[in-house]
N, C-alpha and C positions, 0 to 999 in steps of 0.2 A: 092792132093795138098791142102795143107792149105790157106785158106782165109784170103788174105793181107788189115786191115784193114784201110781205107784211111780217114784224117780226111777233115772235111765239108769245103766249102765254107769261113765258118762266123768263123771256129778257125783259116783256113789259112792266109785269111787276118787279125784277130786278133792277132796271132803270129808276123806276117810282120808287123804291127804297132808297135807292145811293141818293135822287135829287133831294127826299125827304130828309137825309140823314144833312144838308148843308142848310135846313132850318134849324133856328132853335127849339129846345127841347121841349117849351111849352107851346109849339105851333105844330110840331106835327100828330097829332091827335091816334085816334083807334087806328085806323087806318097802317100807320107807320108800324104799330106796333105789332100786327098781325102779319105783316111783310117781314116784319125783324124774324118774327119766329118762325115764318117759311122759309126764309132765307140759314136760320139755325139747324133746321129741320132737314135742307140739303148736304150743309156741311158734317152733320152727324151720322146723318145715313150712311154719307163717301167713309165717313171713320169705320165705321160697324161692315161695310161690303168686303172691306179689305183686313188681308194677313200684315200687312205692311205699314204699321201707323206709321212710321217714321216718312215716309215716301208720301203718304193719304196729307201729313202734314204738310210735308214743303210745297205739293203740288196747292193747297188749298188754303194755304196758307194768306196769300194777296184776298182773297175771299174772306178769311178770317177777321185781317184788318180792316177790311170794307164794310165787313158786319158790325164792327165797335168802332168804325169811322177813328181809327186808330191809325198812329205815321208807322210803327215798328212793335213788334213781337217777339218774342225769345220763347222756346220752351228747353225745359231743362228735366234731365230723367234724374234717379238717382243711382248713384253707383254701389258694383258690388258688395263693399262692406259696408252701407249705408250710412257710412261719415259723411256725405258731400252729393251737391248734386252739378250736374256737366251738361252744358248744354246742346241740344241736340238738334237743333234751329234756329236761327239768329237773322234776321230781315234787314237790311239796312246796315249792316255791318258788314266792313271788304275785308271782313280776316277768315282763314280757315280754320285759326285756333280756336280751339275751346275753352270757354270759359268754363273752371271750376271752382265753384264756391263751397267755403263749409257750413254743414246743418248748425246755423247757429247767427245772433243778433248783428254779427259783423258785415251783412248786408240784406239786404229788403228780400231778396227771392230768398238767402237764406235762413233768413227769420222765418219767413211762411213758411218755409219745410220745416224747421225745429218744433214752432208754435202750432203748426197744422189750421192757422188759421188764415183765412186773407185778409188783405191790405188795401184801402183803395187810399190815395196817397190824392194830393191838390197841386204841390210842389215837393218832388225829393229833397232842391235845397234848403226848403226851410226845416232846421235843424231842432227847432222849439218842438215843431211837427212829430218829428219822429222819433225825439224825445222821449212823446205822450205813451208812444206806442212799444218802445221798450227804452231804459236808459242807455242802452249803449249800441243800438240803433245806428248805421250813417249811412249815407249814400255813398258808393264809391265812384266820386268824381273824374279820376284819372281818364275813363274810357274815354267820357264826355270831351276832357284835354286833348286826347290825341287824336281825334277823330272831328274836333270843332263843335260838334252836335251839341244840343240843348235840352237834355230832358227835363219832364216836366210832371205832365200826370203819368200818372202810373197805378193799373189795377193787377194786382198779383193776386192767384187763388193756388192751391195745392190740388195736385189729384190724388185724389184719394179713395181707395175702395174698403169702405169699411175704415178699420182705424189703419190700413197699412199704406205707406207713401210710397206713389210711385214716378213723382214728380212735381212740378212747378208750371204754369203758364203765366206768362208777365206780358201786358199789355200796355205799351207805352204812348204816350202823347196824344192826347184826343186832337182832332184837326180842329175841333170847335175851339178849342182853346180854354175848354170848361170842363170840371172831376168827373170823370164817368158816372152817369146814374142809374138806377135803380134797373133798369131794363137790362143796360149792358153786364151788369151785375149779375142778373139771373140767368141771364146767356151763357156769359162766363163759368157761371158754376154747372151749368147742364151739358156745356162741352167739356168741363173736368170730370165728369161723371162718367160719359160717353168714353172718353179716354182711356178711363180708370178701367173700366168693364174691358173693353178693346186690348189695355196694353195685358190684363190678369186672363185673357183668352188667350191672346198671342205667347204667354210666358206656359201656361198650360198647354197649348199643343208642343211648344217648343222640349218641354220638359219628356210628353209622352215621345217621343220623337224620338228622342235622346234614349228615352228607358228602349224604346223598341230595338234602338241599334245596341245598349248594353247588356249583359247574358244577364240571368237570376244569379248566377255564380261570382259574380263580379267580385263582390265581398270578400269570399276563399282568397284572390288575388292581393287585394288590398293588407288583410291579415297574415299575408305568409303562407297560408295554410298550403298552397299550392300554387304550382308558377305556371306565366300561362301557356307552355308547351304542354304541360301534365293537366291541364285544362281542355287543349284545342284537342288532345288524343283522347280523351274519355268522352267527348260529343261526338268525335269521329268515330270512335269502339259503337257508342249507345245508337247511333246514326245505322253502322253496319248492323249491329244487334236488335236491331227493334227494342231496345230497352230504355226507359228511364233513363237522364245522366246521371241520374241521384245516384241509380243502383251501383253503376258502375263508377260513382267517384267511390265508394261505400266499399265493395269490393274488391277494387283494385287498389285503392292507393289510401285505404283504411281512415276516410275521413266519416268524422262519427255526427251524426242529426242535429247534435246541439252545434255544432261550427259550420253545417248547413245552414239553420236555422236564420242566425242574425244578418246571413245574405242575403237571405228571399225580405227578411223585413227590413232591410234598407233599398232593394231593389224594388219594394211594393209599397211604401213607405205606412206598413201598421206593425201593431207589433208583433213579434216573433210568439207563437204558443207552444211551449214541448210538451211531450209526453208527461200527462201529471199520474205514478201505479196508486194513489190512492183516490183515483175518482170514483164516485158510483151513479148510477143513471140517475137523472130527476127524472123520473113517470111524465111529469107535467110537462117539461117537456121534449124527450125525448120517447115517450111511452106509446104515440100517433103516427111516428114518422119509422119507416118500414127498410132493413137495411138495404134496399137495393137504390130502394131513390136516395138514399143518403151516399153512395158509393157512387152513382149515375151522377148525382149532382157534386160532388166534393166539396161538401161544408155540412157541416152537423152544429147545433144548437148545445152547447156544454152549462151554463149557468147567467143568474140575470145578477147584476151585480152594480154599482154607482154608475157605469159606464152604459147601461143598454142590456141588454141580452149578448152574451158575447158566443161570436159566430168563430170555430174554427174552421178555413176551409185553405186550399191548395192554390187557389189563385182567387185573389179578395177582389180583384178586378171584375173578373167575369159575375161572380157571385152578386156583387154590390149593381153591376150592368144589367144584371138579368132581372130582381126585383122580386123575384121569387119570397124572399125569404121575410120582406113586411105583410107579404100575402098568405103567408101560413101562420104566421105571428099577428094578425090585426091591432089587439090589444094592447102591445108593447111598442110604443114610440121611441123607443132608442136604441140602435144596435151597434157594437163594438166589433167588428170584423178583427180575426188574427190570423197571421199566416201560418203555416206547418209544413213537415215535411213530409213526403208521400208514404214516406217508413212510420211517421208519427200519426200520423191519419190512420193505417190503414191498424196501427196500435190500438189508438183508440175508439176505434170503430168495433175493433175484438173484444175490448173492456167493456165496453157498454151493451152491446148488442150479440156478442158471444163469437167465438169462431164460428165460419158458415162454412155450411158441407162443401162447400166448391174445395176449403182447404183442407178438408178432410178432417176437420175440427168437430169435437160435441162434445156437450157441457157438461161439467163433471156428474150433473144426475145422470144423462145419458151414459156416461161412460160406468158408474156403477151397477147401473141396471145391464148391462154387459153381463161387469163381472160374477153377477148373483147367481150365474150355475157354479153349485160347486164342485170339487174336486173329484174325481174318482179316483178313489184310494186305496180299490181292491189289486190284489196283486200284485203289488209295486212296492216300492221301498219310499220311506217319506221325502231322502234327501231326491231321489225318481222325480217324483209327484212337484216338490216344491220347484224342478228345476225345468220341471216341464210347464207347468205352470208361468215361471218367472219370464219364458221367452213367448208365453202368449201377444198376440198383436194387443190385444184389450188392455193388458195389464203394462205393457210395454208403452201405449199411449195414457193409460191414469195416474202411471209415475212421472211421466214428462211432464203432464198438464198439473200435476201435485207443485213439481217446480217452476215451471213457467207461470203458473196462480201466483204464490209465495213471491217471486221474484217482483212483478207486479203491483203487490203489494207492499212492497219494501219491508218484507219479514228479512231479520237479520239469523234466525234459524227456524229450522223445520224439525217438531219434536213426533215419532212414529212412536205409538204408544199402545201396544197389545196385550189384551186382557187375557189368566189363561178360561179353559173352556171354549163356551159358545159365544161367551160376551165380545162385543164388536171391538177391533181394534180404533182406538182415540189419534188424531191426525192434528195438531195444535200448531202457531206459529208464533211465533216472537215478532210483533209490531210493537217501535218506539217502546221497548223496555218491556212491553207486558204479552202475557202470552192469551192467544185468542184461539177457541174452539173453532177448527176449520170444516173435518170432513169425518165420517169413519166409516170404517171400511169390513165390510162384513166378514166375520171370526177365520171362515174357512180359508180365505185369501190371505191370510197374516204371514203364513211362512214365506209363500210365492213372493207377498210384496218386499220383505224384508231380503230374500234370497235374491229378485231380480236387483236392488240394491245392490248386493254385496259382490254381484257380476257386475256392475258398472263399475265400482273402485276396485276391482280385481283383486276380492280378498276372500280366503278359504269358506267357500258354503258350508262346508262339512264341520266346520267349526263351530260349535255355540257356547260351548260353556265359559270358554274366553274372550275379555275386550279385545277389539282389532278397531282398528282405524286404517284409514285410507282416503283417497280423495278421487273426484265424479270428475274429470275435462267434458261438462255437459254441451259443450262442443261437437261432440262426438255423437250424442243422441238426440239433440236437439235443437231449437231455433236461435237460442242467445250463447254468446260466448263468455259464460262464465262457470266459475271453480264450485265444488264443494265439498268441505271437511265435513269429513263423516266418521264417527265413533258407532260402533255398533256393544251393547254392555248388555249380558244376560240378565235379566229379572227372572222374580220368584214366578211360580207356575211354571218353568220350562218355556218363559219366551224369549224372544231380544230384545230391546226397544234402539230406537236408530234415532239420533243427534245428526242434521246435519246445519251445516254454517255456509249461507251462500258469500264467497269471496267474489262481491260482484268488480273487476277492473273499473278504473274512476280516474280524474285526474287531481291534482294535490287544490284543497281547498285556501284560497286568499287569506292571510291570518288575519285581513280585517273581517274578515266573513266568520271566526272563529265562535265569536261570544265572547271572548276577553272583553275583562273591563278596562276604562282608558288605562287605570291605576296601572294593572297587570299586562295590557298589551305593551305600554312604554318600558315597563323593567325586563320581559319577555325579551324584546328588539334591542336593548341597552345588553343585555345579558350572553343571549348566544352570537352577537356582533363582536365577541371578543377571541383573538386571534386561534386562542388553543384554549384545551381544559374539555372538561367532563361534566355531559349533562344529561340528566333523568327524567324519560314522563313516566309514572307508575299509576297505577290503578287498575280494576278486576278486567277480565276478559269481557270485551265488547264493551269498555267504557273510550274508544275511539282515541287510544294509543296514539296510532298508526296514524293516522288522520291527519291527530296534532302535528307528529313529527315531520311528516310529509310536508306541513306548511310553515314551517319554520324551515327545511328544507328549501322550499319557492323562494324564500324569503332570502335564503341564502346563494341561491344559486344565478350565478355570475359568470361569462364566459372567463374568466381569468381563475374559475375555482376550480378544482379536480374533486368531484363527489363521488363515491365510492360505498355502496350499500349492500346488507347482506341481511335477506327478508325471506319468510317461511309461514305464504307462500309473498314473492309478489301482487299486491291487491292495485297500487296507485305506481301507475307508472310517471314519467315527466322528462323531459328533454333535457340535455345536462347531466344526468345522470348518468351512471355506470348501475346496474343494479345488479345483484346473484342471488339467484333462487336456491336455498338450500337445499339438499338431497339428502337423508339421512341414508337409504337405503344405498345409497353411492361412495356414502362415507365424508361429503360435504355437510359438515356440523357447522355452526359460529366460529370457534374457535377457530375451525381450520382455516376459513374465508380470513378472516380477521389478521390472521397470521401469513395470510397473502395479500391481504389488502397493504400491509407494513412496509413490505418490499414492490407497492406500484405507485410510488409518488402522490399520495392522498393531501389535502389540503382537509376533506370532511369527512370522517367516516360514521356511519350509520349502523349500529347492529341491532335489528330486530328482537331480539330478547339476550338479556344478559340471564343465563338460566344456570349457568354454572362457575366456580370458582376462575378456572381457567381463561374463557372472556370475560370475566368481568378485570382480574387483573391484569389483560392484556390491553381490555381499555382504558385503566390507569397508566399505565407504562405508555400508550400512543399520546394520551391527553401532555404528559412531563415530558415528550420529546417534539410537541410544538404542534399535536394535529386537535380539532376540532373534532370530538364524539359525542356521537349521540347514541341513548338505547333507552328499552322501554326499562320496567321491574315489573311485577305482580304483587305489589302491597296496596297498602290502605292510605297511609298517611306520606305526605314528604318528610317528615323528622322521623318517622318507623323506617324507610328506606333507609335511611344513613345506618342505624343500627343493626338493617340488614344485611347490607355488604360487609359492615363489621364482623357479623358472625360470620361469616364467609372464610374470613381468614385475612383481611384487606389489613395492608398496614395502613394506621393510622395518621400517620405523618405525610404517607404520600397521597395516601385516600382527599384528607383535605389541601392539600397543594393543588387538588386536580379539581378538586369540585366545585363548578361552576352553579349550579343551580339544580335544583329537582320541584320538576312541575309535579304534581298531585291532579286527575281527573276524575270527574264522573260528568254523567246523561242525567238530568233531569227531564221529564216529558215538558215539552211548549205547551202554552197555551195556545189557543186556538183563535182565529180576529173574531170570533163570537164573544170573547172574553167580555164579562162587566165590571166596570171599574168603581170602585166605593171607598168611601173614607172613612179611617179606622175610627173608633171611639178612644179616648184619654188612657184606657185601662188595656186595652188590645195594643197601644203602640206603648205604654210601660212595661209588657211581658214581651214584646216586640225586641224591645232594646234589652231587656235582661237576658234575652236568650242572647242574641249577636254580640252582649258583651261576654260569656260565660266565659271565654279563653280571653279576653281582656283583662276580665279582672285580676290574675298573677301577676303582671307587668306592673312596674311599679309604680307607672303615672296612677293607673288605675286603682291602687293598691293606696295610695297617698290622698288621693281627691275622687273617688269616685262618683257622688253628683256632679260635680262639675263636668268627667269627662263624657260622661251620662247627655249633658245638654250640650256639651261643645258636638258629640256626634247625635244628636238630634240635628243640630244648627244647619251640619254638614249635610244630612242627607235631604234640608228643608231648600238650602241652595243647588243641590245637585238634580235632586227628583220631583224637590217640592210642585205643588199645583194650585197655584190662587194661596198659597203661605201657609197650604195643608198637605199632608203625607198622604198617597194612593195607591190602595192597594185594589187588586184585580183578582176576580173567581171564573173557574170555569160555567159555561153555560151549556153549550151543546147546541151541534146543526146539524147539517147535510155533511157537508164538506167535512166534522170529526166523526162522524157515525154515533152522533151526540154523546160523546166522552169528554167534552171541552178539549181533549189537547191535541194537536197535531204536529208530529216530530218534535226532536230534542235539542236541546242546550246543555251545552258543557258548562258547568259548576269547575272552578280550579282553584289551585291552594300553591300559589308558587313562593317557593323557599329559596333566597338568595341566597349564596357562599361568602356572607359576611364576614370579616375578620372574628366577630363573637362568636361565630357559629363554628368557624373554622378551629379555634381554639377549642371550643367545646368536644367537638370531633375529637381531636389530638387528644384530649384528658380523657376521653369514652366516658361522656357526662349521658345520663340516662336520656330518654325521651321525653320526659318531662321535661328537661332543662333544655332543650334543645327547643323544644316548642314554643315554652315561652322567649326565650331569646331573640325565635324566627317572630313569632307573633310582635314585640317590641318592637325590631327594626321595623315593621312595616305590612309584613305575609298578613294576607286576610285569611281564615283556614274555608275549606271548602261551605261549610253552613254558614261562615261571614257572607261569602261572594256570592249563594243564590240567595241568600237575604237582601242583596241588592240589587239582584235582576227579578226581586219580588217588586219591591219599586219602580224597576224600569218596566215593572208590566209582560215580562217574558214568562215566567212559572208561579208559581202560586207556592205556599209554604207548606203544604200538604207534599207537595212532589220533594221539596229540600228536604221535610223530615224524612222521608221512604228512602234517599241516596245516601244522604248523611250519619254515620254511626252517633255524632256528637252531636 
């Protein structure tokens, strides 16, 4: 007997669905409908087995039809700038071209991508139809014309995952010759679904794939920072060296953690964390977690904030894979992963948890309980003793860690302040303008610490009864490569006390990054954008001079410029630049640089302090022969400056020919984002306005109508700062993050004074400072307690900080 061969399962009920599907729709009952969705059930699976939707498509695609008893199919993806989508399968059509249509009502599949919504259609051509469905809606017939064909129904759905589109499926012409129903409908949308998931898998591996073949480094490439031969030799150095590439792009080719940084967070795509020197531990949660498994695992836990807990760790991949880190945290449902760099990690892992022995690091209690033997001071001579002392190893690491602390915390000086007697020498820093109780340091070590000082800037031990200064290349002794100006001045009791200033290198800050207001940033850029002429930033030591002029520098600098700077010391360096470091001990002063800067073809010159007659009227004479200068002063006011050059000995005729503008600065302390914000009462914003008009009122508008000018600048600050049609002013509050002092870092307060034709005249008559003030005030100048009176509004400092900078 011959063997009767019987077909399977899956063609029997595949048979029984295609015959069912050529009844009508109210004949084929349960039955039909439980076949429909086995028969969906295969075509989804094949989508979901494979990397290759496009391929799973075509192959499955006759099945697809068969399923929706459909003549023809089109799918369409959307392309890369997501204008349009192109189709990427087409049944029943003998062309190879692609059809591209744009996201929008100008055809049916394009409508669906715009609207995101689907379409089930009865007839394309009827025009009334598709009308309903947007006004300007139409079918594009043309295809239909040159291919003969006759469409008809049509079911269009969007894929979509989530609200992002990632294509189109168009189903065309039921064989029944009736609007697709209900069934085919829900089919339709669970293979756009399947798809959606499918093609957002295939775009995701595609993507790791991609990252695997591209370095963390990439970014350096892309920014200039390095090209990629000076890339491929520091993988091959770090490769031969068993080292980090970090270390060695760091090392060798002096690229610094922050231009690290934005290439590890575009290569990992979170975002980038640097080194923040004023963090301090949360107990809660960093107070459990032990530094070895925080250095073993490479992610630490820094603060919880809108975002989650935000996690700094070295590769946010492995960390976010591993899962660790919702298991130690249970309680907290949100985390913000950041990336960092292994130099910034390994920072703030010191800041928080202290240097560990491995680095031969300990904390400054430790390092004082060291130095608590004191001295032995029989037999010896005291300069002996202190200098024997100064090269101890103990004392030699509590001076380093004194300035790598201070650095850390963005002290801007380190004040060494010794009692005489037995009383402990006082160790204090200058954070954001105010000075903060740091350390002290037991009586008998005061000379030692002062003397090993005075061996680092290589100035006479044996000297105390007079000022010396000097400067630390703490390069030389220790882990960071920065400067410090050191004064050393004898005080009463027979001590010294020691001043230093850390000169930490930076690069020039963005002047929209400045604090300028709009007013003052556009007269600022309108002002030194003029070809020649002479301009001034003045204000006390450490009211960020330097800073300023460096970014108006940025601002200016062009490869078609020639900049030429002569600075004491170098703090901000920048590319473009020509820079000179003064030498006094060399016999390179200002004046002398300046007098060579003359004879090298300058287009800008910069001189770090005009401090004497001689620069100052050499940079009158450069400004009248066609070049752009700039320099700082040490005054108070911009109309007190013009008087000061005057006493100088400046002529006045040429003084104002040359004078382009003199900026005025100070530091107010920031508020802090704990700030609370409140609205004044009637009588708080009428002493509000009478202060900010004080230097108003000489000027004559003010002097003629002053309620009115009174309201007209109420009006002005109600449209510029106003809140719901009322004026806000903000107090400090106190957290974590200020050491609850409400403020963290500063803002520049400025008082810029144009070289008006008024002013300039006034110059040439040597009209006093009064007269000058008002004139500047008139044309326009806001004076320094104008301009933080307005960054009180925008919510930046508080009018307690403007009264403490502002004399006026």
């Amino acid at each position: 007997m011959s063997a009767v061969l019987k077909p399977n399962t899956h063609e029997r009920d595949s048979q029984a669905f295609f015959d069912s599907q050529m009844l009508p729709p109210e004949k084929r009952g349960v039955t039909f409908e439980a076949l429909f969705y086995k028969q969906l059930q295969q075509v989804t699976t094949k989508v979901h087995a494979t990397d290759n939707v496009d391929q799973i498509m075509l192959d499955a695609s006759a099945d697809i039809c068969k399923l929706f008893n459909a003549d023809r199919l089109t799918l369409y993806a959307i392309n890369e700038d997501r204008t349009a989508i192109v189709s990427k399968l087409k049944t029943g059509l003998n062309t190879a071209k692609d059809l591209k249509l744009p996201i929008s009502a100008q055809s049916i599949a394009g409508y669906v991508a715009f609207s995101k919504q689907m379409v089930n259609i009865a007839d394309v051509y009827d025009d009334e139809a598709l009308k309903r469905i947007h006004p300007s809606l139409a079918f594009l017939k043309e295809v239909d014309k040159r291919s003969g064909y006759r469409t008809k129904q049509m079911l269009v759905m969007p894929i979509l995952d989530g609200d992002v589109l990632h294509g189109v499926l168009q189903v065309i012409n039921n064989k029944s010759d009736v609007p697709f129903g209900d069934l085919e409908i829900d089919g339709a949308q669970q293979l756009c679904q399947t798809l959606a998931t499918a093609i957002r898998q295939r775009m995701q591996k595609a993507e790791e794939g991609a990252r695997r073949k591209s370095s963390k480094y990439d970014g350096l490439l892309q920014n200039g920072v390095i090209t990629a031969e000076e890339l491929a030799t520091a993988v091959q150095k770090a490769r031969e060296e068993a080292k980090p590439v970090e270390y060695v792009l760091m090392a060798d080719f002096g690229i610094r953690p922050a231009q690290i940084g934005p290439s590890l967070a575009k290569f990992f795509g979170v975002p980038y964390e640097p080194f923040n020197p004023g963090r301090i531990k949360v107990e809660a949660l960093q107070g459990n977690l032990k530094r070895e498994f925080v250095t073993e695992q490479g992610w630490m836990p820094l603060e919880e904030g809108p975002e989650g807990l935000i996690v700094m760790c070295t590769d946010p991949e492995a960390v976010r894979g591993s899962r660790v880190v919702p298991q130690i945290f249970p309680r907290i449902g949100k985390f913000a992963y950041r990336v960092t760099t292994q130099t910034e990690f390994d920072e703030t892992l010191a800041q928080l948890w202290g240097v560990s022995e491995a680095d031969g690091g300990q904390s400054m209690d430790e390092l004082l309980a060291d130095l608590n033997a004191p001295v032995d001071d029989e037999g010896s001579t005291e300069e002996t003793d202190a200098a024997s002392a100064a090269s101890d190893n103990e004392l030699v690491k509590f001076v380093n860690k004194i300035i790598v602390d201070a650095y850390n915390l963005r002290a801007s000086d380190i004040h060494i302040e010794p009692m005489p007697g037995k009383l402990k020498t006082g160790i204090r820093l200058r954070i954001d303008g105010s000075l903060q109780n740091f350390v002290e340091v037991p009586a008998h070590f005061r000379q030692a610490l002062v003397t090993r000082l005075k061996i680092m800037c290589d100035l006479d031990i044996s000297e105390k009864r007079k000022p010396q200064d000097g400067k630390i290349k703490f390069k030389k002794f220790g882990p960071l490569d920065i400067e410090l100006r050191v004064a050393t001045i004898p005080s009463a009791g027979g001590v010294e006390d020691v001043v230093m200033r850390i000169l930490a290198a930076g690069e020039p800050i963005p002047m929209e990054k400045l604090g300028l207001t709009p007013h003052n940033k556009e007269n600022l850029e309108k002002t030194v954008s003029k070809p020649y002429g002479l301009f001034y930033v003045c204000g006390p030591t450490g009211s960020g001079k330097t800073t300023t002029l460096h970014s108006i520098l940025k601002f200016l600098n062009t490869p078609d410029t020639k900049i030429w700077t002569a600075e004491d010391p170098v703090e901000i360096t920048q590319k473009g630049l020509r820079q000179v470091q003064v030498n006094k001990k060399a016999g390179i002063d200002f004046a002398l640089v300046m007098r060579a800067f003359l004879r090298a073809d300058p287009d800008i010159i910069m001189v770090g302090e005009s401090r004497d007659k001689e620069t100052v009227s050499m940079g009158i004479e450069a400004s009248l022969t066609g070049h752009l200068v700039f320099s700082t002063l040490h005054t108070n006011s911009a109309p007190e400056s013009i008087i000061r050059l005057l006493d100088m000995g400046m002529d006045p005729f040429n003084f104002a020919d040359a004078l382009l503008g003199i900026l005025a600065q100070r530091l107010a302390k920031r508020l802090c984002d704990c700030k609370e914000g409140y609205y004044p009462e009637q009588e708080e914003i009428k002493t509000f306005i009478a202060e900010y008009a004080e230097d108003l009122r000489h000027t004559a508008a003010w002097k003629a109508d002053y309620a009115g000018e009174a309201k007209k600048l109420y009006e002005t600050w109600l449209k510029h700062y106003g809140d719901n049609g009322r004026l806000k002013f903000y107090r400090a509050v106190g957290c974590d993050k200020c050491n609850k002092t409400g403020y963290k870092g500063r803002v520049g307060l400025h008082e810029l004074l144009i070289g008006t034709d008024e002013v300039k005249k006034l110059i040439q008559e040597r009209a006093r400072v009064a007269e000058i003030f008002v004139a500047a005030v008139g044309s326009g100048m806001r004076t320094l307690k104008m301009d933080g009176m307005e960054k009180i509004m925008m919510g930046t400092t508080d009018i307690k900080q403007v009264r403490s900078v502002c004399i006026k």
